[in-house]
C-alpha positions as CSV (number, residue, x, y, z in Angstrom):
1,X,125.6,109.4,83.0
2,X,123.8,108.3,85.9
3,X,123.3,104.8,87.2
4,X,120.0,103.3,86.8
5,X,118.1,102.0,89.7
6,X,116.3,98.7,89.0
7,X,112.9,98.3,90.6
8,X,111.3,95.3,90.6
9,X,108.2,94.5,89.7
10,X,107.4,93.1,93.0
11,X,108.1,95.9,95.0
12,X,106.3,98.1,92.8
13,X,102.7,95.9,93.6
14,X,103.6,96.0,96.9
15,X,104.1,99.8,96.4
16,X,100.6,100.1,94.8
17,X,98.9,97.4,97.6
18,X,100.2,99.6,100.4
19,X,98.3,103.0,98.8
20,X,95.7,101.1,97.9
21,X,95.0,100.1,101.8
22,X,95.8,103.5,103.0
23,X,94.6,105.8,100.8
24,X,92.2,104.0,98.7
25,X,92.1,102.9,94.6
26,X,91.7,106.5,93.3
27,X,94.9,107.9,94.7
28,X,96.8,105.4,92.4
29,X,98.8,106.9,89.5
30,X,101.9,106.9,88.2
31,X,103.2,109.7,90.5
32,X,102.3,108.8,93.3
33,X,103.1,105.2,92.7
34,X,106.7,106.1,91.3
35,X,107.2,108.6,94.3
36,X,106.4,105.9,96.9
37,X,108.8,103.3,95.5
38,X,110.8,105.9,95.4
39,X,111.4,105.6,91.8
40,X,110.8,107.4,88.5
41,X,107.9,106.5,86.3
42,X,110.0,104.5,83.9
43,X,109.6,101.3,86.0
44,X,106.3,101.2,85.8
45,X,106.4,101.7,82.3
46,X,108.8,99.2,82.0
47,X,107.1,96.2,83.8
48,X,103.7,97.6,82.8
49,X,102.9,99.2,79.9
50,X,100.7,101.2,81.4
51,X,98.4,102.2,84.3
52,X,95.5,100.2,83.4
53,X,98.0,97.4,82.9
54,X,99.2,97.9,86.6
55,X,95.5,98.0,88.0
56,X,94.7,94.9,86.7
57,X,98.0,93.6,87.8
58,X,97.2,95.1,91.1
59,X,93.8,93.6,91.6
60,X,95.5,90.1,91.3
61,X,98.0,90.9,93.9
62,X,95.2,92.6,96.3
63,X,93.1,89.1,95.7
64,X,96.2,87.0,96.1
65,X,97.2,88.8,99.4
66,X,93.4,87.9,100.8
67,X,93.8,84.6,99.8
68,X,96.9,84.3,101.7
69,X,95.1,85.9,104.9
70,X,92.4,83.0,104.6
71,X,94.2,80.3,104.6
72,X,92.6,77.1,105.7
73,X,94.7,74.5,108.1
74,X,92.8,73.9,111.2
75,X,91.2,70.2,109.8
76,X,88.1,71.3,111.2
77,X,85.2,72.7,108.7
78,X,83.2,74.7,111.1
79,X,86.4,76.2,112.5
80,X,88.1,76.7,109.2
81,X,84.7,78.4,107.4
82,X,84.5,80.7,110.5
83,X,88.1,81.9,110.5
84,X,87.6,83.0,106.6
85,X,84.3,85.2,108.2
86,X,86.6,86.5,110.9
87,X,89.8,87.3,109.0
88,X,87.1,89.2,106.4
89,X,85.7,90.8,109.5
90,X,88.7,92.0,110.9
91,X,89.8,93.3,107.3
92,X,86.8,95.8,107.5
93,X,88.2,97.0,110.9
94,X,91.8,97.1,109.5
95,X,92.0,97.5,105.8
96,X,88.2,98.8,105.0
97,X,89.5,100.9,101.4
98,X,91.0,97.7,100.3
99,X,87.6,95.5,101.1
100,X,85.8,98.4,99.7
101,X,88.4,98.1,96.2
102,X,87.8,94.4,96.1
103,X,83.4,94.5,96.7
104,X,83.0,97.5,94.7
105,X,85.0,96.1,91.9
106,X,86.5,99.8,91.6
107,X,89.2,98.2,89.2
108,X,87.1,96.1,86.9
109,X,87.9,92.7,88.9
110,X,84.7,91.1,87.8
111,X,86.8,89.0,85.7
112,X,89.0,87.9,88.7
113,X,85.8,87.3,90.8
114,X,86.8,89.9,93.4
115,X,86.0,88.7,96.9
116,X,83.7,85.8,95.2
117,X,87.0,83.6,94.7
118,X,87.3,82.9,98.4
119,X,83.8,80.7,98.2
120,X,84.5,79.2,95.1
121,X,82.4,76.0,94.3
122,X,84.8,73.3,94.4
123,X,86.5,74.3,97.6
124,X,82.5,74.7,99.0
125,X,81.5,71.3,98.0
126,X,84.5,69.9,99.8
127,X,83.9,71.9,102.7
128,X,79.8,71.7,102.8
129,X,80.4,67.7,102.5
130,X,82.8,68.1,105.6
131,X,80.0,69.9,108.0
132,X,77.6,67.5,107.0
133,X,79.5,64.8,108.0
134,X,80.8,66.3,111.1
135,X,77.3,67.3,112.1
136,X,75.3,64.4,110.8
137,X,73.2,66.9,108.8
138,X,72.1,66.3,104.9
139,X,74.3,68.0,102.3
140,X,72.2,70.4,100.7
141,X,71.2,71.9,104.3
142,X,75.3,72.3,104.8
143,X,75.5,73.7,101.6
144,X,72.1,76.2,102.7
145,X,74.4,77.2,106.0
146,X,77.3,78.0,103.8
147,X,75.6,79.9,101.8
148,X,73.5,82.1,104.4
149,X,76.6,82.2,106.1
150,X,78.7,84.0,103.3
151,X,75.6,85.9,102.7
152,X,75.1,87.5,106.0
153,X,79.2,88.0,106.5
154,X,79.5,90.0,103.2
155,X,76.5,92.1,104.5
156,X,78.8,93.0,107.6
157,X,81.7,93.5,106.7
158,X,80.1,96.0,104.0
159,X,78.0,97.5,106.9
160,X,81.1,97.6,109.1
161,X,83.7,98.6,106.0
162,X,81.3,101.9,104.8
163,X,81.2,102.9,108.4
164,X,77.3,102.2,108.7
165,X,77.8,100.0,111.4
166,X,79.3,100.6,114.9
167,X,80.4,98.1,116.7
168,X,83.5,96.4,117.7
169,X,85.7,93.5,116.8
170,X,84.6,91.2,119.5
171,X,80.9,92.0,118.7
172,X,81.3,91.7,114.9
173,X,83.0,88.5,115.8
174,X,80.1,87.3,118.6
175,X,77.4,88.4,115.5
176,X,79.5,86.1,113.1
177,X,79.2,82.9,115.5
178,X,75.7,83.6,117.0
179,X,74.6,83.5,113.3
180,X,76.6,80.2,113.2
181,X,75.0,78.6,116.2
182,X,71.4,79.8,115.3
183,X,71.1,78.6,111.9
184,X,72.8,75.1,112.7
185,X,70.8,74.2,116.1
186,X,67.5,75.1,113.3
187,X,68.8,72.3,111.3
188,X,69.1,70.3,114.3
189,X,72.3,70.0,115.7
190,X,72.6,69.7,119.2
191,X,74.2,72.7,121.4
192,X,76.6,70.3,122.8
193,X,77.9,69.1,119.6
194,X,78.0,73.0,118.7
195,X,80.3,74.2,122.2
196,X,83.4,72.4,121.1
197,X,83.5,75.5,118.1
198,X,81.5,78.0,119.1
199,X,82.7,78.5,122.9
């Protein structure tokens, strides 16, 4: 009798992440999963139950694995907010079927928030209370940047992630902080206050 090969569940999401950025949400099954992990499907039974079971599971991971790009540390609000819009600009470039999985809600992630978990109230309070005081600027009009800010990056990186935009990294990255600079020297924030992020 043979020996059996023990596949953990781990490798089997990463297994699934890994199609999932390179050939997109509908090539995932169970035989093309079990191929790539180069496994039978009995593992995936195993952990799972089922396909649907490893979807959901799947969508998780995927949202996790964004979070993990975002990561805040920099101690400064403007430049932390901006590096989530670039990291989520660079993931249209670089992983567009995933972004696509994650807006589209391909997987039935509505319940995990998709991409909505990144600008998630608490963490925006924190953050809009943070660029007002850095800025000098009243709360609700940080909280009005934020917002248009998420707003118009979301609208990019779909334009740029569907191929209906054609532009490069830099530029996508220039539209991202122009936007930035605009909207906050209209609330009245000085452009020398504004250089020490923004060039």
């Amino acid at each position: 009798m043979g020996r059996s090969v023990r596949i953990p569940k781990e490798k089997l999401l990463q297994t699934g992440l890994r199609i999932l950025i390179k050939d997109g949400y509908s090539s995932i099954n169970i035989t093309t999963l079990s191929k790539e992990a180069g496994c039978s499907t009995q593992p995936v039974a195993w952990h799972f139950g089922n396909m649907e079971s490893f979807r959901s599971e799947l969508a998780g991971y995927a949202l996790d694995y964004v979070n993990g790009k975002m990561a805040l540390n920099s101690g400064d609000p403007l430049t932390d907010f901006f590096h989530i819009g670039r990291v989520y600009v660079d993931m249209a470039f670089d992983e567009p079927k995933l972004v696509r999985f994650l807006q589209l809600d391909e997987a039935g992630t509505r319940s995990s928030a998709g991409l909505g978990f990144i600008f998630e109230d608490t963490k925006n309070a924190e953050l809009a209370g943070r660029l007002a005081e850095k800025f000098g600027i009243d709360i609700n009009d940080a909280g009005r940047f934020m917002q248009s800010a998420v707003i118009y990056t979301q609208g990019l990186v779909t334009l740029i992630s569907s191929g209906a935009v054609k532009c490069g990294r830099d530029e996508a990255h220039k539209l991202l902080m122009d936007f930035g600079r605009t909207f906050l020297m209209g609330l009245g924030v000085s452009e020398d206050r504004l250089k020490i992020v923004f060039d």
